[in-house]
C-alpha positions in Angstrom: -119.5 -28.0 60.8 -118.1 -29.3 57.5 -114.5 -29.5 56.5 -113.9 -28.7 52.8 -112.8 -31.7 50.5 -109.7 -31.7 49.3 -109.2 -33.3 46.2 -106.4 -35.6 46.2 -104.3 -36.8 43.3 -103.6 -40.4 42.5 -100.5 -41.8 41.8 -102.0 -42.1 37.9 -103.0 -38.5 38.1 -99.5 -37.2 39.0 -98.0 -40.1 36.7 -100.0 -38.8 33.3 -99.3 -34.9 34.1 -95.7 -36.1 34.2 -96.0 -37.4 31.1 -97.7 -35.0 29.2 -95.2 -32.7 30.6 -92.4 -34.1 29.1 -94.3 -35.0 25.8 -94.7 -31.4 25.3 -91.0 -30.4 26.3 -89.9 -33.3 23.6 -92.7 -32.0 20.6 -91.3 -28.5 21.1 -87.8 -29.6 21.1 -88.7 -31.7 17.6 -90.4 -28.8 15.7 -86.9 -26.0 17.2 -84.6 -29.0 16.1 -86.1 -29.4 12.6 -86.7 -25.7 12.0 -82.6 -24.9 12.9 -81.6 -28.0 10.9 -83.3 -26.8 7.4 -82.9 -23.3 7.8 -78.9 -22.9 8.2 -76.4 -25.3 6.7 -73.5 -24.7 9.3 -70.7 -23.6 7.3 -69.4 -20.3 7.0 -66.3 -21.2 5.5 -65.0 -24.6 4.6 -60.9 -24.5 6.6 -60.8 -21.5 9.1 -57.3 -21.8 8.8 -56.8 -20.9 5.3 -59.2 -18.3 5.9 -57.3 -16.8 8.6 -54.4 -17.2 6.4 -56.0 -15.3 3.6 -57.7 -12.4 6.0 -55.3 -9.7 5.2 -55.3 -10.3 1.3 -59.0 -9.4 2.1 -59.1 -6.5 4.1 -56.6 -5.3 1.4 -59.2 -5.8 -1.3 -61.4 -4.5 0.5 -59.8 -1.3 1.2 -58.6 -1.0 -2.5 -63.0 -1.3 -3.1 -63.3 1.5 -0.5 -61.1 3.8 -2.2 -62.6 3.5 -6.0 -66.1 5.2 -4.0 -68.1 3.8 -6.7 -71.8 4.3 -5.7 -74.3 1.8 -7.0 -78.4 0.8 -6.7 -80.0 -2.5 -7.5 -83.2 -2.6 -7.6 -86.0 -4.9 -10.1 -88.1 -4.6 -12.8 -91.4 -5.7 -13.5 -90.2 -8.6 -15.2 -87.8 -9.7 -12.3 -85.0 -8.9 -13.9 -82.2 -7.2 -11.6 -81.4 -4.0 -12.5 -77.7 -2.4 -11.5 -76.8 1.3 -11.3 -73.4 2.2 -11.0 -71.6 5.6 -11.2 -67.8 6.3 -10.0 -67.2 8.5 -7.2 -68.1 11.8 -8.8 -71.6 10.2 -9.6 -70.8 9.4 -13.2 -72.1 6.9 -14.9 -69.9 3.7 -15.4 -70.0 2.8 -18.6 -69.0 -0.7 -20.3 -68.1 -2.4 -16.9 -68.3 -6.3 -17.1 -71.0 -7.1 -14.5 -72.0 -11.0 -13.4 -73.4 -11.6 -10.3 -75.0 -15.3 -8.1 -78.4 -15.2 -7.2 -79.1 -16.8 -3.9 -81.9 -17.5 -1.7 -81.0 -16.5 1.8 -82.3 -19.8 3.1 -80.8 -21.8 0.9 -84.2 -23.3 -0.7 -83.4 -22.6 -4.0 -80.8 -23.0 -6.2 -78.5 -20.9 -6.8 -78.8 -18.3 -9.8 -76.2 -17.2 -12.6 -76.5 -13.8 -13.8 -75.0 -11.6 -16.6 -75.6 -8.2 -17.0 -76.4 -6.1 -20.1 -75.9 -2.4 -20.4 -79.2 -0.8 -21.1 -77.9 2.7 -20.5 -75.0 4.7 -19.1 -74.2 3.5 -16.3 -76.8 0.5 -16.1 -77.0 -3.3 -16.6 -80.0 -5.4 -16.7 -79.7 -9.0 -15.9 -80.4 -11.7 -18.7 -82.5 -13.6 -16.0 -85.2 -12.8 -14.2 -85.6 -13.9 -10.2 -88.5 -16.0 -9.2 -90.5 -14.1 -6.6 -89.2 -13.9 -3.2 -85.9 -12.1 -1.1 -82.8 -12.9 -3.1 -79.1 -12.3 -1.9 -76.9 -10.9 -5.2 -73.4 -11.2 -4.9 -72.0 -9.1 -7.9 -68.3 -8.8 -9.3 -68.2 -5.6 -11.2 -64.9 -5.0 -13.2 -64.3 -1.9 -14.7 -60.5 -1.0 -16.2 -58.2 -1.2 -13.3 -60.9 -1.5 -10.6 -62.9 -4.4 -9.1 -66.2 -3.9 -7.0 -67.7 -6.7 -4.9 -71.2 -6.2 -3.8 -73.8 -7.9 -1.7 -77.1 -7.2 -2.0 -80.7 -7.8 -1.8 -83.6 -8.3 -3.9 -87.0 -8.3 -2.8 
């Protein structure tokens, strides 16, 4: 009777899976390297400590925001163009508020944009430029009389 062979690796067998091994593990760690380099810059805010320093001036801002209860919808036209619709807390309109806003891509691959806003109707603003195509992050400042709204929001 007849043993079955068994194959046996060579020093050069076990040497090039080795090294195929580790070329792999290196590519992948390349491509995951390169894709977390271009995609997020790494700064949230430029000093931490003046930003901790300036945290409760924010949440006071941002409490002041909560209780104006504007409402608002931002949508785009045809064109582009970013369209604003903001009404006060009883859902009227608000009319002759001074809107400007910054375009940005979320990714960073653009440059950033610099909007004004026109009033088309009561209660909303058109933007003198359109967006190129693509997700956009709009950070608005909205002043109205006494009241300031800050927004974030996106465009698709």
């Amino acid at each position: 009777m007849q043993t079955p062979s068994i194959r046996r690796f060579t020093g050069w067998h076990i040497t090039g899976i080795l090294v195929a091994f580790f070329c792999v593990v290196i590519a992948v760690n390349m491509v995951m390297a390169t894709i977390a380099v271009r995609s997020f810059g790494g700064t949230v805010v430029d000093n931490s400590y003046v930003a901790s320093q300036e945290f409760n001036q924010w949440l006071a801002k941002a409490k002041a925001q909560d209780r104006l209860g504007w409402q608002d919808q931002v949508t785009a036209d045809e064109q582009r163009h970013a369209l604003l619709t903001i009404a006060d807390a009883g859902g009227t309109p608000i009319d002759g508020a001074q809107v400007r806003a910054i375009a940005q891509h979320p990714l960073g691959r653009a440059p950033d944009i610099a909007l004004r806003f026109d009033p088309i109707a009561p209660g909303r603003y058109r933007s003198d430029k359109a967006l190129p195509a693509g997700r956009w992050q709009v950070a608005f400042t909205i002043r109205h009389d006494a009241g300031e709204q800050r927004l974030l929001r996106e465009i698709d």
